[in-house]
N, C-alpha and C positions, 0 to 999 in steps of 0.2 A: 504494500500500500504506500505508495508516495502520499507525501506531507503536501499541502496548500497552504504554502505561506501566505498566501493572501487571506485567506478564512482564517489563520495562525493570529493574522495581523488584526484582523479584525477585530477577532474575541477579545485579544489584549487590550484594544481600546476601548472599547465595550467598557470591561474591568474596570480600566481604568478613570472611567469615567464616571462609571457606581459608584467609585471609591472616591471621588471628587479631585480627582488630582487633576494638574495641568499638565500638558508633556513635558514645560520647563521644571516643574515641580518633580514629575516622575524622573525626569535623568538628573538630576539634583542629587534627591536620594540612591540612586543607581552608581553614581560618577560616570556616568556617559554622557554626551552631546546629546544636544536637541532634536538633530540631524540625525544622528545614528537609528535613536527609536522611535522618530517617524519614518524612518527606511523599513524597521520593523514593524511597525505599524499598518504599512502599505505592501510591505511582503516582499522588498525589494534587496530585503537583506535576511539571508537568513538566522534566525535566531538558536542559538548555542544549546545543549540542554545543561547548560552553570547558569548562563542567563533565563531560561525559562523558568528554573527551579528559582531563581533572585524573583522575578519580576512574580510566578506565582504566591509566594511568599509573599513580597510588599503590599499587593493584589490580597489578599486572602481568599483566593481561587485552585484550587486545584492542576495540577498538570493535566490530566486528564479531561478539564473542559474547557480548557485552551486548545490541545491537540484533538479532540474528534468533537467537542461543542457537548460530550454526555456530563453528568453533572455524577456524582458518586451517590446522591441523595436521591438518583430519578430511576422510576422504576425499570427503566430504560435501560440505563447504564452497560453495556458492554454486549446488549443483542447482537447487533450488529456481528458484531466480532463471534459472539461465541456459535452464531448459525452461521457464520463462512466456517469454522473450524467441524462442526459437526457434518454439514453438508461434505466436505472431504473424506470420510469418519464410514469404514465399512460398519457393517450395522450389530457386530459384537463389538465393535470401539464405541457406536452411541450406548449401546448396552452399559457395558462399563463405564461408562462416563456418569448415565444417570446413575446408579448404584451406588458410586463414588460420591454425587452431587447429595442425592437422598443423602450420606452418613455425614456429610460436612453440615449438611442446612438440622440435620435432628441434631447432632452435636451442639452445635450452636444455637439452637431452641431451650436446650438444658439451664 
């Protein structure tokens, strides 16, 4: 799966606009230019995963809904992903998978 740094760039600003910052504000606290993450911003530069993990951090955002927009809180979170993996998945690998999924999700019910 290739990244979209433009949709990467997006969500950032999003964030960081919840969060009330300005860009001069956000690379302030970053020590980066003004220049630099509006390049990330607009997807024109690609963003580092030291820098993803700073800016989700100042952000109080998750990596995870910077990089695919899922949120860790939505019920959503990681369909996607886990039906491309199953769809590949002879059908005693989906077997095993749920029986695996069942003892994690009843574990965690305890």
């Amino acid at each position: 799966m290739a990244l979209d740094y433009k949709l990467i760039g997006e969500r950032l600003r999003k964030a960081r606009l919840e969060k009330g910052y300005t860009q001069e504000k956000l690379a302030e606290i970053m020590n980066v230019s003004v220049a630099y993450l509006s390049r990330i911003e607009t997807g024109t530069t690609h963003i580092n995963l030291k820098r993803l993990n700073e800016l989700s951090n100042i952000l109080g955002v998750s990596e995870a809904l910077i990089l695919n927009g899922a949120s860790e809180n939505s019920k959503s979170y990681l369909n996607d992903e886990l039906s491309s993996i199953l769809r590949d998945c002879s059908p005693q690998d989906k077997e095993l998978i749920y029986h695996i999924a069942n003892v994690i999700i009843k574990k965690d019910k305890k």
